[in-house]
mmCIF file of the N, C-alpha and C atoms, coordinates in Angstrom:
data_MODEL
# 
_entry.id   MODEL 
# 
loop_
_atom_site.group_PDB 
_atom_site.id 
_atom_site.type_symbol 
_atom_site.label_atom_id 
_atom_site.label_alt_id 
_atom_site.label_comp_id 
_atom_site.label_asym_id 
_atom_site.label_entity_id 
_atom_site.label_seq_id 
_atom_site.pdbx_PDB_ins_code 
_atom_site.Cartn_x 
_atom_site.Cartn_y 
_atom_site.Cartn_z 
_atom_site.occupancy 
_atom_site.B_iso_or_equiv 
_atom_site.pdbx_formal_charge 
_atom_site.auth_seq_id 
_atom_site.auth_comp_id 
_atom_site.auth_asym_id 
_atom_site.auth_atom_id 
_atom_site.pdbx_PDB_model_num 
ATOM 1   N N  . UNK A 1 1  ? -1.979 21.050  9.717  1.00 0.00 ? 1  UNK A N  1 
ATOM 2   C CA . UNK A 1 1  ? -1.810 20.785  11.141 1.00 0.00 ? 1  UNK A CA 1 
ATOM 3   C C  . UNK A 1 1  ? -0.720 19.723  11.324 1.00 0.00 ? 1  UNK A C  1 
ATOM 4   N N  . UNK A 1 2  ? 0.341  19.838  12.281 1.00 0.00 ? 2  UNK A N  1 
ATOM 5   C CA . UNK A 1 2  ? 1.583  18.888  12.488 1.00 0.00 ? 2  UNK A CA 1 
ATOM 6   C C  . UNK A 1 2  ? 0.791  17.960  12.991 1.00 0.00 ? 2  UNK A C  1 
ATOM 7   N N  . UNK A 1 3  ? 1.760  16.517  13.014 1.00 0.00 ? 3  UNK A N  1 
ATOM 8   C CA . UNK A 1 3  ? 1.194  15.670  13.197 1.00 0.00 ? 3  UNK A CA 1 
ATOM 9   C C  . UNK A 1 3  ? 1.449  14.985  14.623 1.00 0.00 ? 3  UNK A C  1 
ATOM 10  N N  . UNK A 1 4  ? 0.833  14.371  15.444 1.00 0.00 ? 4  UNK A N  1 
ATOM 11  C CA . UNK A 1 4  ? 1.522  14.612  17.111 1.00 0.00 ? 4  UNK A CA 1 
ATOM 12  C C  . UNK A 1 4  ? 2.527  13.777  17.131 1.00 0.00 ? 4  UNK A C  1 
ATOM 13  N N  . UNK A 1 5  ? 3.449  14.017  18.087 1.00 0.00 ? 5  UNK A N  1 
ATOM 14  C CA . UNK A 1 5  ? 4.624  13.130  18.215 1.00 0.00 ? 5  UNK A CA 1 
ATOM 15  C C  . UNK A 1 5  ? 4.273  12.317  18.670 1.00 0.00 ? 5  UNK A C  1 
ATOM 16  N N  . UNK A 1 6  ? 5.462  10.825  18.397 1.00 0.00 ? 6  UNK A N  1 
ATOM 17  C CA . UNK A 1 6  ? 4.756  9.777   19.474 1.00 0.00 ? 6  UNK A CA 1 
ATOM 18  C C  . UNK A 1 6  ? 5.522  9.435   20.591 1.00 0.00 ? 6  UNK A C  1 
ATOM 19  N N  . UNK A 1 7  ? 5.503  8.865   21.587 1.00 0.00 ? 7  UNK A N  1 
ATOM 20  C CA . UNK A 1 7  ? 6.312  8.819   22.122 1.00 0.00 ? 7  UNK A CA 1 
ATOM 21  C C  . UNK A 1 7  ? 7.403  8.004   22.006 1.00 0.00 ? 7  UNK A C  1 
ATOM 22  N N  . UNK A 1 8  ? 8.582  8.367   21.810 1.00 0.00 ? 8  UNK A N  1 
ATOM 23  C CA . UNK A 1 8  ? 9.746  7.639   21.729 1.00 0.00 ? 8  UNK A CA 1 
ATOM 24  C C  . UNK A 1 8  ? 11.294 8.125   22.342 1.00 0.00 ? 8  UNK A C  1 
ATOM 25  N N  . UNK A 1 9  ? 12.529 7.062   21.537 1.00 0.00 ? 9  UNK A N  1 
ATOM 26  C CA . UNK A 1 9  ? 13.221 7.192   22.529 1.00 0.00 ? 9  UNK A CA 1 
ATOM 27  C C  . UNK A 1 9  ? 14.749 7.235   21.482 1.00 0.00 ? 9  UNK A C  1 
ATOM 28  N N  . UNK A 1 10 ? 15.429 7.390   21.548 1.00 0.00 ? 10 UNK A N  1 
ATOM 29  C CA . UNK A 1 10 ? 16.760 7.915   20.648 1.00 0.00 ? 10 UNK A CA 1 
ATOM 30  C C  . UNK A 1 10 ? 17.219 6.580   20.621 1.00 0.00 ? 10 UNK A C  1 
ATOM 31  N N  . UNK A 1 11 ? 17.722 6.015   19.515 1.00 0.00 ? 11 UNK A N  1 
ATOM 32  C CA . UNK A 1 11 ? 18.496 4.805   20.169 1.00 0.00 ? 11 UNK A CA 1 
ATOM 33  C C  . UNK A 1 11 ? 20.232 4.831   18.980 1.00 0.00 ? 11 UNK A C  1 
ATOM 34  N N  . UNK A 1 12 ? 20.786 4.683   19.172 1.00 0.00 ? 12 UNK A N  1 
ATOM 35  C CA . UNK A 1 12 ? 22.225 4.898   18.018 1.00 0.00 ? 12 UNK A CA 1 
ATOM 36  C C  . UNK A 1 12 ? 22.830 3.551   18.105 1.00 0.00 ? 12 UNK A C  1 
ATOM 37  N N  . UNK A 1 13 ? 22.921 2.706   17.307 1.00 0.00 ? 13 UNK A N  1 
ATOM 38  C CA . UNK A 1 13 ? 23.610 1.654   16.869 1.00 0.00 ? 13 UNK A CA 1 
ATOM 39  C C  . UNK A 1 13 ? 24.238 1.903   15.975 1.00 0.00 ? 13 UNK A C  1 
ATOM 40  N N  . UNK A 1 14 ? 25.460 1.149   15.861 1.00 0.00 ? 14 UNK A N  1 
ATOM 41  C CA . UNK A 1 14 ? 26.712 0.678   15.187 1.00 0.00 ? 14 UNK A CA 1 
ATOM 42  C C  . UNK A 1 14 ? 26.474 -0.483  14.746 1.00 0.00 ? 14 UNK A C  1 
ATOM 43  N N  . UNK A 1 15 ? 26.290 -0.743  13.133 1.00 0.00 ? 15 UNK A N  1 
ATOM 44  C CA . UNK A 1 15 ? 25.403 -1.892  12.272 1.00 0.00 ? 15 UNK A CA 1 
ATOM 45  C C  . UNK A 1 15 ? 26.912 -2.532  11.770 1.00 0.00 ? 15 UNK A C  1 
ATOM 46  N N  . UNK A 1 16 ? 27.337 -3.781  11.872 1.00 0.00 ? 16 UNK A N  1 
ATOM 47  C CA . UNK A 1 16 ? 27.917 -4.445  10.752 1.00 0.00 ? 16 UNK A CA 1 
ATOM 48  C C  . UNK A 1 16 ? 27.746 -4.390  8.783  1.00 0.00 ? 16 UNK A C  1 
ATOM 49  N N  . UNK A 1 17 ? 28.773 -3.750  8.738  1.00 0.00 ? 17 UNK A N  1 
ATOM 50  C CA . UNK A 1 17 ? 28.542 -2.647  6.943  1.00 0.00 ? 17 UNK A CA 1 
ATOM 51  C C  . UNK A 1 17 ? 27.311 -3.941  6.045  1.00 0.00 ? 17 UNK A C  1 
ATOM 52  N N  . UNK A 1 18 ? 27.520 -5.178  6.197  1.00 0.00 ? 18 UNK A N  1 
ATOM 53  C CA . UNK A 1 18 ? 26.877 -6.072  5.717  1.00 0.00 ? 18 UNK A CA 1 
ATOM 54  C C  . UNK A 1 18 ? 25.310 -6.066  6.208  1.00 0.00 ? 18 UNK A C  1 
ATOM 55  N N  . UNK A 1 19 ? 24.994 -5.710  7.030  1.00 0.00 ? 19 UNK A N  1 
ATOM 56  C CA . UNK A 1 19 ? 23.956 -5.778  7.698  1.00 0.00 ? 19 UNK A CA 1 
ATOM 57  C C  . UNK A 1 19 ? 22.848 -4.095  7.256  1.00 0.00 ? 19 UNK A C  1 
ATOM 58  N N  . UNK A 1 20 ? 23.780 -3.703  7.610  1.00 0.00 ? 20 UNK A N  1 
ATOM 59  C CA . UNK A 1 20 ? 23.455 -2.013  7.039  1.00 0.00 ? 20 UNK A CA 1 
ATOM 60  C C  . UNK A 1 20 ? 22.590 -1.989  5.478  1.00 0.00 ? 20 UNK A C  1 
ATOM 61  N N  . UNK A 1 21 ? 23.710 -2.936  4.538  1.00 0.00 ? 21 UNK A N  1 
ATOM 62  C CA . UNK A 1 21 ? 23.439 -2.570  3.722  1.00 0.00 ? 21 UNK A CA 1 
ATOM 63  C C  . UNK A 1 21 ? 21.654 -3.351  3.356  1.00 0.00 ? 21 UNK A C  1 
ATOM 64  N N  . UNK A 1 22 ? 21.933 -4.469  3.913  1.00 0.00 ? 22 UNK A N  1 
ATOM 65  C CA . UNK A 1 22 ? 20.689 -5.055  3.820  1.00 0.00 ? 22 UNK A CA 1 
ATOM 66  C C  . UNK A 1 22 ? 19.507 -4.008  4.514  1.00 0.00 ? 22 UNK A C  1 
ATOM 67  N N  . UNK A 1 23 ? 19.454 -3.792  5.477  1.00 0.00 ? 23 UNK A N  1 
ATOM 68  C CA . UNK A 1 23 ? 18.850 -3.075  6.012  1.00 0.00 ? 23 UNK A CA 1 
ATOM 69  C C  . UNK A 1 23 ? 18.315 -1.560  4.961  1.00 0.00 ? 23 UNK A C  1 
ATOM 70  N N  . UNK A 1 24 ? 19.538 -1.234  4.319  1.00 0.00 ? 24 UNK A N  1 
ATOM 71  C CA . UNK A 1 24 ? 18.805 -0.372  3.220  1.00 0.00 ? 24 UNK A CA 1 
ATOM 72  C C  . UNK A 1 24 ? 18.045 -0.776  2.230  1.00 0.00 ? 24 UNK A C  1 
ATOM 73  N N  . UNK A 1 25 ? 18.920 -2.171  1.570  1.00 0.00 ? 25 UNK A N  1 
ATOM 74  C CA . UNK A 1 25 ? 18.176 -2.534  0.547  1.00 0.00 ? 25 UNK A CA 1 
ATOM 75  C C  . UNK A 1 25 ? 16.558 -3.171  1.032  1.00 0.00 ? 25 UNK A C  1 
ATOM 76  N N  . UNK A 1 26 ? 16.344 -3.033  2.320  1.00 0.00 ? 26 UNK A N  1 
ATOM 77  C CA . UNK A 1 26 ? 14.641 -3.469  2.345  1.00 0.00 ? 26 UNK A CA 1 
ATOM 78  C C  . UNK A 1 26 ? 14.159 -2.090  2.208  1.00 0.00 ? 26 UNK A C  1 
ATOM 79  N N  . UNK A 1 27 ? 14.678 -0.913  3.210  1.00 0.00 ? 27 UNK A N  1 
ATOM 80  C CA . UNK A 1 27 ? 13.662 0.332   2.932  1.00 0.00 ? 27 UNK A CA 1 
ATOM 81  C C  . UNK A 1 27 ? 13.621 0.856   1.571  1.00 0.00 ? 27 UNK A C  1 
ATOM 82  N N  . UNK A 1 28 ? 14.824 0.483   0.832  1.00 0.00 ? 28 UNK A N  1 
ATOM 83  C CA . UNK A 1 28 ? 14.553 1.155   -0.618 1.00 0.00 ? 28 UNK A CA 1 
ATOM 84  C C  . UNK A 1 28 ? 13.236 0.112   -1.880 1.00 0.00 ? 28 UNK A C  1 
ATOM 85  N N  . UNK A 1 29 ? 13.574 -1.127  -0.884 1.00 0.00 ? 29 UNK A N  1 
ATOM 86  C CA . UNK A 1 29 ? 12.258 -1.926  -1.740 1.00 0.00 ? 29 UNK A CA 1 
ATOM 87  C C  . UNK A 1 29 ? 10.707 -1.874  -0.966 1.00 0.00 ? 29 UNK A C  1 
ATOM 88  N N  . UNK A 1 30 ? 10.785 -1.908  0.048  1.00 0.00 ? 30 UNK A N  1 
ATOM 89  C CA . UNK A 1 30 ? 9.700  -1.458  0.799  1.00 0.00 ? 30 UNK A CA 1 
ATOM 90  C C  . UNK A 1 30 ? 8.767  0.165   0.905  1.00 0.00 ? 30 UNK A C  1 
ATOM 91  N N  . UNK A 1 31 ? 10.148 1.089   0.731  1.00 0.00 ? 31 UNK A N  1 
ATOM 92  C CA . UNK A 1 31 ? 9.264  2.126   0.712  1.00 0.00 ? 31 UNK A CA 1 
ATOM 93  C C  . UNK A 1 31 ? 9.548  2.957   2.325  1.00 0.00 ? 31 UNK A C  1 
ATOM 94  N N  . UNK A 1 32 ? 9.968  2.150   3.434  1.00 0.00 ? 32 UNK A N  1 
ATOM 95  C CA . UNK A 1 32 ? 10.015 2.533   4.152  1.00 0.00 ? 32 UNK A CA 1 
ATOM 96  C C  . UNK A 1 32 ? 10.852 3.166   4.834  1.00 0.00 ? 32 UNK A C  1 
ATOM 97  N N  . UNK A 1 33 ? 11.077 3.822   5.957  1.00 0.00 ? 33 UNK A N  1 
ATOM 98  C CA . UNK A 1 33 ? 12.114 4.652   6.270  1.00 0.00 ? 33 UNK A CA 1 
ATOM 99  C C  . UNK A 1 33 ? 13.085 3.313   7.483  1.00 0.00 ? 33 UNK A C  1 
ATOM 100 N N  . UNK A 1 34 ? 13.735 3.553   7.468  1.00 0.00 ? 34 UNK A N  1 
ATOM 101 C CA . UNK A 1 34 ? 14.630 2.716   8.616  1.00 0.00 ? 34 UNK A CA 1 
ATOM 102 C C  . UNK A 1 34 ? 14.359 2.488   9.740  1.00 0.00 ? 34 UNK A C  1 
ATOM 103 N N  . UNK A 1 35 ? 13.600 3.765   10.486 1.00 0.00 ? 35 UNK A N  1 
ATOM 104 C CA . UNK A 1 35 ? 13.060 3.836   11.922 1.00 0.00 ? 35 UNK A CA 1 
ATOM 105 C C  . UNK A 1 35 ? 11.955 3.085   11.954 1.00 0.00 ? 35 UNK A C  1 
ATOM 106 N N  . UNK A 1 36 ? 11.124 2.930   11.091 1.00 0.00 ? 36 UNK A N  1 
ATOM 107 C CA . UNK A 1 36 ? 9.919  2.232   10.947 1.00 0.00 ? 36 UNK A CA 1 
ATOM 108 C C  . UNK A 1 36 ? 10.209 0.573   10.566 1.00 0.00 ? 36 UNK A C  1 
ATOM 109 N N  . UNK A 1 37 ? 11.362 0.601   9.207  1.00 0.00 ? 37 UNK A N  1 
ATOM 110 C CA . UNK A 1 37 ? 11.283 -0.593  9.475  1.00 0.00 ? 37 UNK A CA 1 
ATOM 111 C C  . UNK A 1 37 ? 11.905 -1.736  10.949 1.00 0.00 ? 37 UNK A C  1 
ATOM 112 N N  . UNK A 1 38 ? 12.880 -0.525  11.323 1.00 0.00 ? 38 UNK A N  1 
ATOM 113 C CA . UNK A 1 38 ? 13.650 -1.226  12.786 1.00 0.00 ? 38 UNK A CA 1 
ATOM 114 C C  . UNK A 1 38 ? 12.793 -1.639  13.715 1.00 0.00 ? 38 UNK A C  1 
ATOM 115 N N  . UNK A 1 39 ? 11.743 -0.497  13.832 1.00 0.00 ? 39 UNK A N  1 
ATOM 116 C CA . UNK A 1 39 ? 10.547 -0.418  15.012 1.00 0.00 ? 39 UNK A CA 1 
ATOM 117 C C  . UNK A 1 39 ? 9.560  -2.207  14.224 1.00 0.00 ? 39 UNK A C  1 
ATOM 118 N N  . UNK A 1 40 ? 9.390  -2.126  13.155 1.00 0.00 ? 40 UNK A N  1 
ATOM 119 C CA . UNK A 1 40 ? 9.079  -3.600  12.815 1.00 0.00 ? 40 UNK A CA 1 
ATOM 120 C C  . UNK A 1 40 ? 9.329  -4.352  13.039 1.00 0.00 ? 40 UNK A C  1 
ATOM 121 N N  . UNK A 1 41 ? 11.052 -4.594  12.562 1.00 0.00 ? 41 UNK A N  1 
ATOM 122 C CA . UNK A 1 41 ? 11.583 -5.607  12.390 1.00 0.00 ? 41 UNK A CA 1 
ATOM 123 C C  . UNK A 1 41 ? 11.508 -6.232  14.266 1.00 0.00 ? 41 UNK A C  1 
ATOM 124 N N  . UNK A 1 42 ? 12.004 -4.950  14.769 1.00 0.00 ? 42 UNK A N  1 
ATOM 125 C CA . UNK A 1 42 ? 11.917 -5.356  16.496 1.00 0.00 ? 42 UNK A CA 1 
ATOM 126 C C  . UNK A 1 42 ? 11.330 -5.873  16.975 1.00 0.00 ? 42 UNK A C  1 
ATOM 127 N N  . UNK A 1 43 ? 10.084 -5.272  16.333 1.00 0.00 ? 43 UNK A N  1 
ATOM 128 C CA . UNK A 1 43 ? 8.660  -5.692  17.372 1.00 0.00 ? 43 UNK A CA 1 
ATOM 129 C C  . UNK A 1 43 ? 8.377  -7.255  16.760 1.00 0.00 ? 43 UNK A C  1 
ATOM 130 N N  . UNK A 1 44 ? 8.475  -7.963  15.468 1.00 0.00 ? 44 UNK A N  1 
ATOM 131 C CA . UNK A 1 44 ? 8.231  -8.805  15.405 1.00 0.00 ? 44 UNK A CA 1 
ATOM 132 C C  . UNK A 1 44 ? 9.035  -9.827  16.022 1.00 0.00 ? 44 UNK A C  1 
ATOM 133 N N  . UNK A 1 45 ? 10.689 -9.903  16.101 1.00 0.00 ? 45 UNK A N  1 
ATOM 134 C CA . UNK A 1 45 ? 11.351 -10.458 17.006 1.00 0.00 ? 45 UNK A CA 1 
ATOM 135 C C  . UNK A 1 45 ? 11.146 -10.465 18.028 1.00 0.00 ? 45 UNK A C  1 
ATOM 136 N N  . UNK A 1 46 ? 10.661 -9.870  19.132 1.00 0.00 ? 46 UNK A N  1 
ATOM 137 C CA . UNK A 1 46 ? 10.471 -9.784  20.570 1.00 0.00 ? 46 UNK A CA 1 
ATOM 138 C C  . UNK A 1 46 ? 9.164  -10.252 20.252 1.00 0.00 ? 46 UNK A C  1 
ATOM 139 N N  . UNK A 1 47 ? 8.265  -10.367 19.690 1.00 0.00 ? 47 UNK A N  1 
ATOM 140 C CA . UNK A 1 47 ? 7.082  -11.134 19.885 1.00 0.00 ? 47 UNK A CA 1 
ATOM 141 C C  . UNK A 1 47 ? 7.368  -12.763 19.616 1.00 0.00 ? 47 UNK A C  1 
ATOM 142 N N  . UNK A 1 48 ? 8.056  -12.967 19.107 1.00 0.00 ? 48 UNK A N  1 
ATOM 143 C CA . UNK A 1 48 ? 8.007  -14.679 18.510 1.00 0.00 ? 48 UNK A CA 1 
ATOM 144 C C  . UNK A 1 48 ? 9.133  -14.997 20.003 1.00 0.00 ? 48 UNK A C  1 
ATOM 145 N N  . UNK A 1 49 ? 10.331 -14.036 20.244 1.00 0.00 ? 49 UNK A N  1 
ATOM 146 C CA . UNK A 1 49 ? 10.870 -14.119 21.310 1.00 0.00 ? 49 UNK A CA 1 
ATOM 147 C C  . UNK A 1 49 ? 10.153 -14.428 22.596 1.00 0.00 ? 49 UNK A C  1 
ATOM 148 N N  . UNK A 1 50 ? 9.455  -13.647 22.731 1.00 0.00 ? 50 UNK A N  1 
ATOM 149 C CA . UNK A 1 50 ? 8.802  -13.962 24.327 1.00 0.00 ? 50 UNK A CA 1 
ATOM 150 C C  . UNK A 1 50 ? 7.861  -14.729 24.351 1.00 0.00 ? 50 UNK A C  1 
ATOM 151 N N  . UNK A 1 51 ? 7.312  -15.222 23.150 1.00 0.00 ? 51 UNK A N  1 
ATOM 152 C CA . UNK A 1 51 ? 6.320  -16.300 22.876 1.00 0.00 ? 51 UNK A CA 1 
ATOM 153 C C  . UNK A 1 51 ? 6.271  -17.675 23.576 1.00 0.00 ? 51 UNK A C  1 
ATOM 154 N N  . UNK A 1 52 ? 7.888  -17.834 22.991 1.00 0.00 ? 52 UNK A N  1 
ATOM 155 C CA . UNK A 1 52 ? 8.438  -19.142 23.604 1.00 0.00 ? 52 UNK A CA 1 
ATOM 156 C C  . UNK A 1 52 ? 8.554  -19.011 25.271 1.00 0.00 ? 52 UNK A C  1 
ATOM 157 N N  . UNK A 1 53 ? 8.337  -20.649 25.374 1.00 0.00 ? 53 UNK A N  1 
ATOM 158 C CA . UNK A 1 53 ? 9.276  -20.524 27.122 1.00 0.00 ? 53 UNK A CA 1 
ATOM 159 C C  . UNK A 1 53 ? 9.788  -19.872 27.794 1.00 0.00 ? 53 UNK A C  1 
ATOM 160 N N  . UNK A 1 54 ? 10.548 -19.533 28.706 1.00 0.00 ? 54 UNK A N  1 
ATOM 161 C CA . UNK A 1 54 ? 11.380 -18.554 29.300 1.00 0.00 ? 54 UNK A CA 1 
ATOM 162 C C  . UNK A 1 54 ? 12.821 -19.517 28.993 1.00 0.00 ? 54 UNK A C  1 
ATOM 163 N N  . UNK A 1 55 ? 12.787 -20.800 29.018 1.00 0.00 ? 55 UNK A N  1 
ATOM 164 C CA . UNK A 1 55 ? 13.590 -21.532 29.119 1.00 0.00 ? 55 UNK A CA 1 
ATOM 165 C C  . UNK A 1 55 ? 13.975 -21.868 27.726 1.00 0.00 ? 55 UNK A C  1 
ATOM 166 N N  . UNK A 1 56 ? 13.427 -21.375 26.442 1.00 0.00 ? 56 UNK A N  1 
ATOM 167 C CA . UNK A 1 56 ? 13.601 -21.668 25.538 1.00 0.00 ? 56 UNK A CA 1 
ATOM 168 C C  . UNK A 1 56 ? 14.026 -20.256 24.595 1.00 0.00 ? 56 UNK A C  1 
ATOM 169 N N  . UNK A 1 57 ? 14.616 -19.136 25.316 1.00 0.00 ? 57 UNK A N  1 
ATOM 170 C CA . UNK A 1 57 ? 14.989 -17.861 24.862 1.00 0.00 ? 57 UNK A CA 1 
ATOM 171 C C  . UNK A 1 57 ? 16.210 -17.376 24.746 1.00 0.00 ? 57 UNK A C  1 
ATOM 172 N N  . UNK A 1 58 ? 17.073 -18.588 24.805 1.00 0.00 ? 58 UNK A N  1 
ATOM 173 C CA . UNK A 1 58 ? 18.259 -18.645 24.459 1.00 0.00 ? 58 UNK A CA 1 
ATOM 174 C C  . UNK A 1 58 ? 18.314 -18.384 22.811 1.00 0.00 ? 58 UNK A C  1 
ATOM 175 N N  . UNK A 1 59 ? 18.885 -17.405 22.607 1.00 0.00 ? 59 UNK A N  1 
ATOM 176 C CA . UNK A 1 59 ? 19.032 -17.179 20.520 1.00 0.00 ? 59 UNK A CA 1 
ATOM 177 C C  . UNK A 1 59 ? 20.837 -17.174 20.255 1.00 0.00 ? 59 UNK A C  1 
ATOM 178 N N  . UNK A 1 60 ? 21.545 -16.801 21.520 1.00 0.00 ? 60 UNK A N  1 
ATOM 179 C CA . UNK A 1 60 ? 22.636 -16.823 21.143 1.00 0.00 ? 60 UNK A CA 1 
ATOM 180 C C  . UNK A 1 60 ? 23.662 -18.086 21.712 1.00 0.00 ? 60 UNK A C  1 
ATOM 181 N N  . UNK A 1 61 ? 24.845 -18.421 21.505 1.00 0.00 ? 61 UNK A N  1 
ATOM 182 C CA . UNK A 1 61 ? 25.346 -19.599 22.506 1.00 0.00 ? 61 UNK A CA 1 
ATOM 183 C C  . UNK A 1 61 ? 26.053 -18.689 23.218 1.00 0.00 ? 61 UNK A C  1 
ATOM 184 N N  . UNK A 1 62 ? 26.344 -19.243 24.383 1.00 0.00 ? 62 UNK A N  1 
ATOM 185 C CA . UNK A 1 62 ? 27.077 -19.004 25.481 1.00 0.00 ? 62 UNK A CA 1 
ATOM 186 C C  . UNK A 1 62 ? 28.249 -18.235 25.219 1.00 0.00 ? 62 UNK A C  1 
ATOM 187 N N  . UNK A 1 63 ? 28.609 -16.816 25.351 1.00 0.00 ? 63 UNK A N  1 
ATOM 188 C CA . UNK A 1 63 ? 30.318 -16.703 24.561 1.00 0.00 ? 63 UNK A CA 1 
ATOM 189 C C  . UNK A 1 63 ? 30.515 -16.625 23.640 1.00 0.00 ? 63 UNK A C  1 
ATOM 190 N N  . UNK A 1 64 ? 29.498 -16.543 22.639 1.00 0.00 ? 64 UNK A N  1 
ATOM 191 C CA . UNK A 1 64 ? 29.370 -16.166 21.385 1.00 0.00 ? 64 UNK A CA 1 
ATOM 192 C C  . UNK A 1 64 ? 28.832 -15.152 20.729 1.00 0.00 ? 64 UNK A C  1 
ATOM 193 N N  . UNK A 1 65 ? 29.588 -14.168 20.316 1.00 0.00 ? 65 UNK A N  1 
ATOM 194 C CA . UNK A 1 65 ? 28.676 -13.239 19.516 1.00 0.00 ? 65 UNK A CA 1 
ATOM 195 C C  . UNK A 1 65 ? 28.436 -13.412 18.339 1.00 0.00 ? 65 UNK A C  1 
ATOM 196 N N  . UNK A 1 66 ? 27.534 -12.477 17.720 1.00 0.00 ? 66 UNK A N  1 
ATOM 197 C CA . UNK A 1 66 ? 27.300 -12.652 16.523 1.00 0.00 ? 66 UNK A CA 1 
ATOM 198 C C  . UNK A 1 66 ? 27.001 -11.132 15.440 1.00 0.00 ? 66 UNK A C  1 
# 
């Protein structure tokens, strides 16, 4: 029996090659697939994110990317 879909949503990013690669080297040590670990990695950032203050959710400076 298939297994039910869940609900979700397409998302396509363009990774910095450095970043990418890290990003593989966890699913190949973890085991996990990319979508799962992204859906992780996300969800734990936006939780420690919105945790804080509203006034304290600044992560980037002003004019600065990263």
């Amino acid at each position: 029996m298939p297994r039910a879909k869940k609900d979700a949503k397409v998302l396509n990013v363009k990774l910095a090659t450095p970043v990418y690669d890290q990003l593989e080297e966890f699913c190949e040590e973890s085991g996990m697939s990319k979508t799962v670990a992204a859906e992780k990695i996300f969800t734990q950032f936006f939780h420690e994110y919105f945790e804080r203050p509203a006034d304290e959710r600044t992560i980037f400076q002003h004019g600065v990317k990263e």
